[in-house]
C-alpha positions as CSV (number, residue, x, y, z in Angstrom):
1,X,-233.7,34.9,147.2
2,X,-231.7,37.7,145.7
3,X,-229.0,39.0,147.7
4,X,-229.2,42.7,147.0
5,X,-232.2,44.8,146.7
6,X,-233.8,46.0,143.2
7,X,-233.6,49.5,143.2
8,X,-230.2,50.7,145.2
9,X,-228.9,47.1,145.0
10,X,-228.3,47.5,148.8
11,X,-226.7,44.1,150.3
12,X,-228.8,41.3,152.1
13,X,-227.7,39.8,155.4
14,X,-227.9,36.1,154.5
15,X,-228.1,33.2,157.6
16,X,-224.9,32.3,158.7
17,X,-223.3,34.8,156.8
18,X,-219.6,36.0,158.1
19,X,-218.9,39.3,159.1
20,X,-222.6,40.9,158.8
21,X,-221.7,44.2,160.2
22,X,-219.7,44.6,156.7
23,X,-222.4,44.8,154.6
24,X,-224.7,46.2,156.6
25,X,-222.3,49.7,156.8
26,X,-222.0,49.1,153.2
27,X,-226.1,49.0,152.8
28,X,-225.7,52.5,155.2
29,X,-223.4,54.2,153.4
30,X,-225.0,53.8,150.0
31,X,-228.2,54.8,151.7
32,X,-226.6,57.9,153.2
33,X,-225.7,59.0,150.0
34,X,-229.0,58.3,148.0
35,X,-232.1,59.0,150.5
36,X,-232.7,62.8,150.0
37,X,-229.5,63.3,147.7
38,X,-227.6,66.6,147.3
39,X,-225.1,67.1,144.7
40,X,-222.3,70.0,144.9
41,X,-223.1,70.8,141.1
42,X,-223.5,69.6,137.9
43,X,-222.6,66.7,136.4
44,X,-218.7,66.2,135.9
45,X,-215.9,64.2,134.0
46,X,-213.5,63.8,137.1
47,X,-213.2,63.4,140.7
48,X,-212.8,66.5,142.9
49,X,-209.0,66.5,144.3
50,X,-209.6,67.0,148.4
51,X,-213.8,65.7,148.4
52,X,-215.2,66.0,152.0
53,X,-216.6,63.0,153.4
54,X,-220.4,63.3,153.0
55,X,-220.1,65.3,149.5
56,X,-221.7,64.0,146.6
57,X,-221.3,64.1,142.3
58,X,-223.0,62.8,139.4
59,X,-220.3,61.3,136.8
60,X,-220.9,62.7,134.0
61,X,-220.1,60.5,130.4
62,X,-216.8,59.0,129.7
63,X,-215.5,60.4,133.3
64,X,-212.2,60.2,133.6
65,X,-209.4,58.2,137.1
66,X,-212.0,56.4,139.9
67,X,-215.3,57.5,138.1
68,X,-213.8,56.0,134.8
69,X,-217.2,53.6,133.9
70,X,-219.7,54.8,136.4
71,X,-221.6,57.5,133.6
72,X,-224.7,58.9,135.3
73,X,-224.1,57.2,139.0
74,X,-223.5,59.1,142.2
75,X,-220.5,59.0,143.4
76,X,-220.2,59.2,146.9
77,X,-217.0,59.9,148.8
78,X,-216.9,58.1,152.4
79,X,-215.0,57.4,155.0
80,X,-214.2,53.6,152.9
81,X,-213.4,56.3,149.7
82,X,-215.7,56.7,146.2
83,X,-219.4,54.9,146.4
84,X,-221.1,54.8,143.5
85,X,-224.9,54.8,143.5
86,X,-226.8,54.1,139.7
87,X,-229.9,56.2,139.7
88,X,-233.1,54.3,139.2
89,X,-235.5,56.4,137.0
90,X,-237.3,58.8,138.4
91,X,-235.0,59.6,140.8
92,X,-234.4,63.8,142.1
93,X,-231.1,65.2,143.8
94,X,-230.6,68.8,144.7
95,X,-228.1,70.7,143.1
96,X,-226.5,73.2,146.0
97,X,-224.5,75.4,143.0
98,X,-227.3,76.2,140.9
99,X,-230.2,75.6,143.7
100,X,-231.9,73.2,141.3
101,X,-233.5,69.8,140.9
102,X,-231.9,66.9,138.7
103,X,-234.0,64.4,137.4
104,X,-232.5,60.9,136.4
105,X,-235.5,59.9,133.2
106,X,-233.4,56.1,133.0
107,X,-230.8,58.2,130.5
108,X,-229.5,61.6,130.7
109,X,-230.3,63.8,134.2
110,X,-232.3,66.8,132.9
111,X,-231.3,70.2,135.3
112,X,-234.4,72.5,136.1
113,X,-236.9,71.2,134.7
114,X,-240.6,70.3,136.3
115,X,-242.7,68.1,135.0
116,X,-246.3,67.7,135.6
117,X,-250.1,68.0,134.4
118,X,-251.0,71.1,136.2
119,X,-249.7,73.7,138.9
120,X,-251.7,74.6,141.7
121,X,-251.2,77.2,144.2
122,X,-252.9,77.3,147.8
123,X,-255.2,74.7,145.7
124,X,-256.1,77.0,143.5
125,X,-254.9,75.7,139.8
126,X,-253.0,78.3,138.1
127,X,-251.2,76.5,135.1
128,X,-253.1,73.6,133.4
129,X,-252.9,72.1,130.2
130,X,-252.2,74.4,126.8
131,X,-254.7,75.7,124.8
132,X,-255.2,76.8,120.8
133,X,-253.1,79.8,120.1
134,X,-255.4,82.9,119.8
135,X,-255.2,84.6,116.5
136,X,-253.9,87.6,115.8
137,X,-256.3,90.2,114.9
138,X,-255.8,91.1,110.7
139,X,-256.3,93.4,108.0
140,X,-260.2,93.8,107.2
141,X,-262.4,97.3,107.8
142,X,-263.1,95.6,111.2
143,X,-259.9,96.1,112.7
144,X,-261.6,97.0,116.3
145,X,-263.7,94.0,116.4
146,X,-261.1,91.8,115.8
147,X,-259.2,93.6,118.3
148,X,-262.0,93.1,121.1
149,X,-262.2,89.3,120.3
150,X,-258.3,89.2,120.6
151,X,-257.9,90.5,124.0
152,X,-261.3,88.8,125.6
153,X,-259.8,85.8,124.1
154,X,-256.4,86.5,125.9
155,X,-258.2,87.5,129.0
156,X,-260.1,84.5,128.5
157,X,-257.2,81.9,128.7
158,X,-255.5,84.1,131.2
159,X,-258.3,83.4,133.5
160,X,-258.9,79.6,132.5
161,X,-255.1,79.3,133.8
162,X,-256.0,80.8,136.9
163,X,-253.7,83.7,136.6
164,X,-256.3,86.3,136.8
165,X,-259.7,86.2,138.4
């Protein structure tokens, strides 16, 4: 049996183990910091100076003082000082400065971005997969043909999107 869990590596009360309540507040505090995480702001090299308990980072590469070897983990600053929390991949924390989403892909965190096969909207899919480029109406004695097949093609992928009925 292991004696931490896979993901979080959150410590297992073992039989007959000593002082339990340890590393079960250890397990919560680690917990506190990853379920539904919020970061202050973007990634950074060094610890903030006066942290409030609560507040959370991600430590950016080579981070500098207590975050010196913890690239790309939370860090957490508790009541017991820093925790430090390795992102699975996959994982999403909120960004309070920018109002953004971070997304850990097993590498870098990515800021911003949403990824996904289609966008949908009270149901209703308004954004799906691309489609050929339309070609640009071009030289000839038809100009105005070519013109009409242009824009019915643009209204044509506009509505295919769902962005106009």
């Amino acid at each position: 049996m292991a004696d931490a869990t896979a993901r979080f590596a959150l410590p297992f009360l073992i039989p007959g183990q000593a002082q339990k309540e340890l590393f079960h507040n250890e397990a919560l505090a680690v917990l506190d910091s990853a379920l539904q995480a919020a970061v202050e702001g973007p990634p950074q090299v060094s610890p903030p100076t006066s942290p409030v308990e609560g507040q959370c980072w991600i430590v950016a590469a080579a981070a500098s003082g207590a975050w010196s070897g913890k690239d790309g983990c939370l860090a957490a600053w508790t009541s017991g000082g820093w925790r430090f929390v390795p992102p699975p991949p996959g994982m999403s924390v909120w960004n309070k400065a920018d109002a953004l989403t971070l997304r850990y892909d097993g590498t870098a965190w990515s800021a911003g971005e949403v990824v996904g096969s289609s966008l949908r909207v009270g149901g209703v899919q308004v954004v799906g997969e691309r489609l050929p480029a339309i070609a640009s109406p071009s030289g000839g004695t038809i100009i105005d043909e070519e013109a009409r097949a242009a824009v019915s093609a643009v209204i044509a992928s506009l509505m295919s999107h769902g962005l106009i009925d």
